[in-house]
Every structure is written in C-alpha cells, then in structure tokens.
Residue, then its C-alpha position, 0 to 999 in steps of 0.5 A: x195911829x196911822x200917819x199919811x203913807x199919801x197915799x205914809x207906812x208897809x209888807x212883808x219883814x215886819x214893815x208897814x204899808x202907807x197909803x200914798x199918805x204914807x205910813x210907818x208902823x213904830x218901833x217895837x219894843x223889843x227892836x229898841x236897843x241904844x240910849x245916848x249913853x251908848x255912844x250915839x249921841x254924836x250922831x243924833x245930837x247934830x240931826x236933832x240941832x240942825x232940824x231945830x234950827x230949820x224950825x226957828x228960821x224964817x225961810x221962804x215958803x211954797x204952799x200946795x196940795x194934792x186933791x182929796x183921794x177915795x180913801x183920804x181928805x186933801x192932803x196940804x203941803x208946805x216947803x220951806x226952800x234956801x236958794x232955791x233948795x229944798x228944806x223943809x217939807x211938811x205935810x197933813x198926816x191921816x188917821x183911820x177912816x182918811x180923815x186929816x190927824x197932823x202933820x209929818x215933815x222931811x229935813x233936807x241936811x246940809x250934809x245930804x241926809x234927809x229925815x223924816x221926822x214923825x209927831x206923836x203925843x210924847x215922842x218923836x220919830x226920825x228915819x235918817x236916810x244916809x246918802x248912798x247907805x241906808x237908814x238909821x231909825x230913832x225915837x226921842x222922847x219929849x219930856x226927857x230928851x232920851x232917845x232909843x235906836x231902833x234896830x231895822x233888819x237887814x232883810x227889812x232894810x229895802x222895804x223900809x227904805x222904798x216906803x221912805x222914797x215912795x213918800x217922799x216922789x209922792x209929795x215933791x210932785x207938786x212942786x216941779x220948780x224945785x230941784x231936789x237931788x233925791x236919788x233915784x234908786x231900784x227896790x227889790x220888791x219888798x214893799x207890797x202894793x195892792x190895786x183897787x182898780x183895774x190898773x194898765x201897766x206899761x213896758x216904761x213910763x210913757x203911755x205910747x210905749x208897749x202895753x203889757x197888760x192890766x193888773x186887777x183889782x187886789x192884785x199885789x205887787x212888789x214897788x221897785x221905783x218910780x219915774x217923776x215924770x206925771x201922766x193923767x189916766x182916767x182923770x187922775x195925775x200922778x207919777x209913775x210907779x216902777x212895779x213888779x209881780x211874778x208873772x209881769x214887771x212894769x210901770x203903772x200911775x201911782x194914783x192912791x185911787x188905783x194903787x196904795x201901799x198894802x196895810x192890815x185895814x186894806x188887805x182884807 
C-alpha cells in the first residue's frame, strides 16, 4: 500500500518515493531490531501516550484541502491547533492508481518533536523527528501493544528525513495563518525527484530572479529544501523545491503535476 507522499515515500539507500502524497516504504524485516523489553519503552511509552491524548482532546479545528493533481484525487486535510499552534495535522492518503485510501497524521509534541504517524490494518507506523538530530523510526502493533525499532541507516538518514520535511512543507501550505516553527534545513540530495513536465528552475525562489534553464521531462534530480513562500505557474500554486542535479542546482514549483518523489510505479 502506498500512502500520500502529496504529492507521501523514496530513492536511493533503500528509501521510498512519495508523490506529493508522500509515501514511505515500511520497514523490512530484517531492519527490525528492538522490543520494549530492550529498554526503549521510555522512549516510545511517552510519544504514544501523548499522541493518544491529542486523539481524545476537543481542540479547535481548521479544515483545507489541496486540489485533485494528475495522478491523485483531492487531498483534504484537517488541523487541530492550541493557541494558535499547530497540533494535530491529518490528512487523505492514496493508493495506487490516486485514488483516496485513508488517512495519516503529524503530532506536534510539547517537547518539539513531531510524528508522523502511518495507519495500517494491524500496526501503526510513527517516525519521530528528533529536534536538531534525526529520526527514530518504530511500529506498534495493535492487538498486542509491542512495538519494534526499526534500524534507518546512517547513509539512508538524509533521504528519509527530506521525505519527512517535504511532506510535511507540501501540507502546512494551506494554512498560512498558523506558525509552525518546523526547521528549515538543507539535504543533501539523497531524495530523488522525477519531472513530468518541462520544469524552469531559477537561481532562488522568485520568478524575476536569473532563469538558469528547464529541467525536461524524467529528468531527476536531487530535493535539497524548500522556500514556503508559494508562486503559480502555469496555473498551478505551489511552494518552492530547492533542488539539484549534476550539471544544475536551483528552485523550481514543487507542483506534483511538474514534480514528484520518484517511486518504482513512475520511474519506468
């Protein structure tokens, strides 16, 4: 099953592709380590409370959506806020073929972590983005409560991470009246991007800046970041992708009609 990569998950080192409905492979088998019983129930235990808490709260809600794309139908999010903060932020997830499957959510914690929080038939899946570090990746099971770390690779680590971000930059987009405090950092390249149409690419997120060329239609590229700032091309709104290939490094709209995550369905 493919979740929204929104384009959800991503490339090389083992890592999925999402489209702009953003997708993450899961875990295999042989990457999963840890039970509770290992010592890292101190560290699940609270995140799984808190986002449970988040669950049962009656908190305001802001309701949005991002228009059906090429590839998927109308992607509806809902955010849950707290004086005027960011909480809660859920969101449609698609299978093959774009149609509208369930949904996936992000938890903003108290203490700066976010997760991202993946629902399947008997398990749950959360990446835990550690402020200023990394990712911890773990399942849970939902008849037994055991939950298993999943080991990310360090060379996989950036790939992952960019997904994560890039996910989370393509939905925040519709709500430019809440302050999200997510960093904003550089990648390294690692997650792949294919273009599906002729795509101009400019020296820095601004239209009127110097036009360095187009990228062509399957070329790929590496995702470095993005500018949250939104430009319409071509009819299309979206935020600025900061990416790069071997011959050219610049900023392009990050429309999942010009621009996705590259998978094993739209790479061939």
């Amino acid at each position: 099953m493919k979740l929204f990569q929104l384009v959800l998950l991503l490339s090389s080192a083992g890592i999925i592709s999402c489209q702009s409905n953003n997708v993450t492979k899961q875990p295999q088998k042989d990457t999963i380590q840890s039970k509770p019983q290992d010592g890292h129930s101190e560290f699940v235990d609270p995140i799984v409370k808190e986002i449970e808490n988040i669950d049962n709260a009656d908190l305001p809600i802001l309701d949005s959506y991002l228009p059906p794309t090429k590839s998927t139908d109308t992607l509806f999010i809902v955010l849950n806020y707290k004086n005027g903060a960011p909480v809660k932020l859920e969101y449609t997830t698609f299978e093959d073929g774009g149609a509208a499957y369930g949904t996936s959510s992000f938890y903003f914690l108290k203490d700066g972590k976010i997760v991202h929080k993946y629902n399947y038939d008997s398990y749950d899946s959360y990446q835990v983005y550690m402020p200023g570090k990394a990712l911890i990746w773990f399942t849970r099971n939902k008849d037994d409560k055991q939950y298993k770390i999943t080991d990310i690779p360090a060379d996989g680590m950036d790939a992952y991470l960019a997904a994560f971000m890039k996910n989370l930059n393509d939905l925040i987009q519709v709500f430019p009246q809440i302050k999200f405090n997510i960093p904003q950092m550089e990648h390294h390249g690692d997650l792949l991007l294919i273009v599906f149409a002729p795509l101009k690419i400019y020296e820095s997120p601004d239209t009127t800046s110097k036009l360095l060329g187009t990228l062509e239609t399957r070329d790929r590229v590496g995702f470095v970041g993005v500018n949250n700032k939104k430009v319409t091309i071509e009819e299309k709104t979206w935020i600025w992708y900061h990416v790069r290939s071997r011959t050219i490094e610049g900023w392009v709209i990050g429309h999942p009609d010009f621009i996705q995550e590259l998978n094993d369905e739209n790479g061939d």
